[in-house]
N, C-alpha and C positions, 0 to 999 in steps of 0.2 A: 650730933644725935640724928637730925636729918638723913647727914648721906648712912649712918648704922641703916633705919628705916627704910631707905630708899632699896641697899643690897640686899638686906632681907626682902623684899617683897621680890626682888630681879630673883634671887634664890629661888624663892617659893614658887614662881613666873616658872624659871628653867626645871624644877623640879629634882636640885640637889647642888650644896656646894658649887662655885666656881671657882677654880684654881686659884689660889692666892696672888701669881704673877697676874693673871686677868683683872683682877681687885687693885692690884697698886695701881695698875696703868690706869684704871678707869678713874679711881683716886687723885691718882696725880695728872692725869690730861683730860678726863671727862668735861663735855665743855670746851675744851681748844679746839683753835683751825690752826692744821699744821701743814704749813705746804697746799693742797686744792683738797684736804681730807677735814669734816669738823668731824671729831670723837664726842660720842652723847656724854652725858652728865648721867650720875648713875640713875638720875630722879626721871629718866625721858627712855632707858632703855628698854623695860618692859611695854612702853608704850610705842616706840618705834619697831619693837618686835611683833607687837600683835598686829601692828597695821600693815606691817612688812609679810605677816603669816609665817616668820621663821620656822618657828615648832612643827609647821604641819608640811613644809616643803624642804627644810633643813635642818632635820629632826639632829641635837647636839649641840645645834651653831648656834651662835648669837651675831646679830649687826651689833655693830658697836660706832658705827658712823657712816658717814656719806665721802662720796665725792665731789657732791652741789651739781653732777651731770648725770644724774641716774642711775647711778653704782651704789651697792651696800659694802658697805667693809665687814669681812663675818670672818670670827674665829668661832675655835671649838671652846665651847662652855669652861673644859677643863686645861685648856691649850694644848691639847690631845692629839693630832700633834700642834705643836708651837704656832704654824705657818699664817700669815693673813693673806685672805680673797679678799676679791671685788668679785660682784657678781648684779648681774640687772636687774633693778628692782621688777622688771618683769618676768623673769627668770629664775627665782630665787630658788635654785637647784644646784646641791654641789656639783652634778655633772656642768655644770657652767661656769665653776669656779676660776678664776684664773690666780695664781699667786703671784701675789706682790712681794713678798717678805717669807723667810722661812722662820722667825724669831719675833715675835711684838714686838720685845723690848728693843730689839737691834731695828728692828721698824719704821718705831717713832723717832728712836735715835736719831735716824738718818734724814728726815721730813716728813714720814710717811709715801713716800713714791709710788704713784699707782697704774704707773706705765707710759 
């Protein structure tokens, strides 16, 4: 019931649905370190986002974790397209996006690799 509560509020945060693949992964890895990347918990994302100013610099995207060296991991809300970035939390501009991954779930699969 928690993590229901937690996606609602990340919903209401992003202002519409997020893709159902975006939901399992955060589901089922929110909270791991995989490889040098930890994935938020779904209970820490709206708050890693407002601190990160996603909405207002990467109007779509969501972080959805770090790298522990000052990288955000940001997909699109809807995985819209698919692809995961890293991008500097000083920078937090798609024009600075770099892709890691053109798939989440093939992504994670792999360790999460961020270069």
């Amino acid at each position: 019931m928690a993590r229901d509560a937690a996606f609602t509020a990340f919903e209401h945060w992003y202002g519409s649905p997020i893709g159902e693949p975006l939901r399992a992964a955060i589901a089922a890895h929110g909270g791991d370190e995989i490889g040098q990347v930890r994935l938020y918990a779904a209970d820490e994302i709206v708050e890693r986002n407002q601190t990160y100013e996603t909405q207002v610099y990467c109007p779509g995207y969501v972080t959805i974790g770090d790298d522990g060296g000052g990288r955000a991991v940001v997909v699109h809300g809807a995985l819209e397209p698919p692809a995961v970035f890293v991008v500097g939390h000083g920078s937090m501009s798609a024009d600075d996006f770099v892709e890691v991954g053109a798939d989440l779930h093939d992504w994670i699969a792999d360790g999460c690799p961020v270069g």
